[in-house]
VEXZA-71960 format. One line per 5 residues: number of its first residue (from 1); their letters; for each residue z, x, y of N, C-alpha, C, CB. Coordinates in steps of 0.02 Angstrom, whole numbers, plus 50000, padded with zeros to 5 digits. Each point is the difference from the previous one (the first is absolute). Glycine has a CB too. Layout:
! residues N
NUM) A) Z:X:Y:Z:X:Y:Z:X:Y:Z:X:Y | ...
END
This chain:
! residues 68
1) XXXXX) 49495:49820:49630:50001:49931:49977:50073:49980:49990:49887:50012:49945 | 50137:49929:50095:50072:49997:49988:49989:49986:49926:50058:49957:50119 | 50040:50039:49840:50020:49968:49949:50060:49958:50004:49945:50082:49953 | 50042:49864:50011:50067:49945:49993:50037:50050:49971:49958:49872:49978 | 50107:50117:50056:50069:50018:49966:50051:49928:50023:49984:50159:50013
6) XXXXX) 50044:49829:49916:50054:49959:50006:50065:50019:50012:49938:49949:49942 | 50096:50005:50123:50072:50043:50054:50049:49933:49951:49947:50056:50187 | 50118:49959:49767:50046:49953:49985:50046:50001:50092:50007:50029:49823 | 50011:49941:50204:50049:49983:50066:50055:49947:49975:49898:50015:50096 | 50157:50002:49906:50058:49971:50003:49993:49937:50075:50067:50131:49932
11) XXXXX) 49975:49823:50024:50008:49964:50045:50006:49991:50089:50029:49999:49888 | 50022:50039:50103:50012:50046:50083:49939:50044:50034:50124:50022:49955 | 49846:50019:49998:49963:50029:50033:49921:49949:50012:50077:50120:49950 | 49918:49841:50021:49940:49963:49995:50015:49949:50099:49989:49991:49803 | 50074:50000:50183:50017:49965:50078:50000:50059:50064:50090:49902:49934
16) XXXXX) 49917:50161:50056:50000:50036:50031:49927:50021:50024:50110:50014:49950 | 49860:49969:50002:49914:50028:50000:49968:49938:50035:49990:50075:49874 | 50041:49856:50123:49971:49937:50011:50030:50009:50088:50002:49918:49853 | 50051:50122:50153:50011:49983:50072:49984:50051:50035:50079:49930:49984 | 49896:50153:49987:49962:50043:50059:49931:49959:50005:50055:50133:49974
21) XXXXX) 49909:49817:49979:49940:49982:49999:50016:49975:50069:49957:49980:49871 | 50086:49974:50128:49992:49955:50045:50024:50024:50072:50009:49918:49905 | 50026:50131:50096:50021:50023:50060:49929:50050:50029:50149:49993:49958 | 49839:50034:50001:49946:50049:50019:49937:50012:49985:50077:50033:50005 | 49918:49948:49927:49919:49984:49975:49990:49922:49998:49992:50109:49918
26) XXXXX) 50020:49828:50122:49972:49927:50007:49947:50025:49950:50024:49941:50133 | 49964:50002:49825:49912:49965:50008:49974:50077:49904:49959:49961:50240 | 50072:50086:49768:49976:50033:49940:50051:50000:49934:49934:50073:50086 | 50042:49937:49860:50022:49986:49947:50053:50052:49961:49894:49934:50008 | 50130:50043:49955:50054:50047:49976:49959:50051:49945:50109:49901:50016
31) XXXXX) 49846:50079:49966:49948:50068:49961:50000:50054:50065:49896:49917:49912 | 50069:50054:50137:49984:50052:50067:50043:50043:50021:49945:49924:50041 | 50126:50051:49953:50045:50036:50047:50035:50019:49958:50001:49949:50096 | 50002:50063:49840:50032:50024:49943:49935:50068:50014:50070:49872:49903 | 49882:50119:50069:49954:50045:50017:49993:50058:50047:49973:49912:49965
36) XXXXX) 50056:50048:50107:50000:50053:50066:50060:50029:49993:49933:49941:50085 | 50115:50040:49875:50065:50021:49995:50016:50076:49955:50018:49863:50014 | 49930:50107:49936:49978:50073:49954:49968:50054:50045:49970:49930:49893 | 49954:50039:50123:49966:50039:50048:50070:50061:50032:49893:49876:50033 | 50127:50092:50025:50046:50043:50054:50032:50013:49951:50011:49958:50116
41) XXXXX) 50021:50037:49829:50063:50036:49967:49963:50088:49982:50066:49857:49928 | 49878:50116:50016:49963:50064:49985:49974:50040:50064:49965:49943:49891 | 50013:50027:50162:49978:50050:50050:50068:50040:50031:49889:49919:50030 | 50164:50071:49979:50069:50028:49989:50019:50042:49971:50013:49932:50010 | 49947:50089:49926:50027:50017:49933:49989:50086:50047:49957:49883:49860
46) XXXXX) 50075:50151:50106:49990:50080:50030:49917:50021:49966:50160:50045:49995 | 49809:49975:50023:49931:50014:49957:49969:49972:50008:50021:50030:49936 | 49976:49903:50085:49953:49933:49989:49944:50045:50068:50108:49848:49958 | 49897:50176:50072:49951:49999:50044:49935:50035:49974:50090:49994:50086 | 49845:49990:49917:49945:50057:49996:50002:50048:50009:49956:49953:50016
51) XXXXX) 50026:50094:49955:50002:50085:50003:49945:49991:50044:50042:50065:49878 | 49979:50001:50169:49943:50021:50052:49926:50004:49960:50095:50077:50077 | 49843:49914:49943:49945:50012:49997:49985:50101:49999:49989:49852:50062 | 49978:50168:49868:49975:50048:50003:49946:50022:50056:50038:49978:49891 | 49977:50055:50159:49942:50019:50045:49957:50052:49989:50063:49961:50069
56) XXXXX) 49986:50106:49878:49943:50046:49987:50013:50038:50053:49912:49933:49944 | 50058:50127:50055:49985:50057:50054:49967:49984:50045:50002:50070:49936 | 50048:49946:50126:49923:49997:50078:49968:50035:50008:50037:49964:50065 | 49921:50048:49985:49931:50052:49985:50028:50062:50026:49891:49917:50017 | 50157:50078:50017:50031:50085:50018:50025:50038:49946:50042:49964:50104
61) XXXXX) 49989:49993:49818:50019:50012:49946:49956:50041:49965:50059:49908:50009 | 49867:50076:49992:49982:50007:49940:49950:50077:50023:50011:49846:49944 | 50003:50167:49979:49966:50070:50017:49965:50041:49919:50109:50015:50123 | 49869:50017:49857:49977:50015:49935:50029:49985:49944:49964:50068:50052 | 50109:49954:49962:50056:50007:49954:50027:49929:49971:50030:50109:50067
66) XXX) 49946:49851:49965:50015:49911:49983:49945:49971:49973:50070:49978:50096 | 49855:50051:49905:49962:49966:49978:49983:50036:49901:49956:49966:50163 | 50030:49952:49812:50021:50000:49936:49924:49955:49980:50164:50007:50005
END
């Protein structure tokens, strides 16, 4: 479930944000692309990715000594 968080932007940066809108995101809002901006930052982050999926033993693995 997203959550509101409030961004303070300096003057400068608020024109900077108003002109990638317009160069590259037309037509979406500065919530949105503040948003996608987070998004890609955290997917960046070292770690951010999902840990592999537990698969467990394949059936060539398993043998008396594993069963519990």
């Amino acid at each position: 479930m997203p959550t509101a968080v409030t961004v303070l932007l300096e003057d400068a940066e608020l024109a900077a944000l108003d002109r990638y809108i317009a160069a590259c995101r037309p037509g979406h809002s500065r919530e949105r692309v503040m948003a996608e901006i987070a998004r890609r930052w955290a997917e960046a982050q070292p770690g951010s990715e999902a840990p592999a999926p537990d698969e467990g033993l394949r059936p060539d693995e398993l043998n008396a000594s594993n069963d519990s």
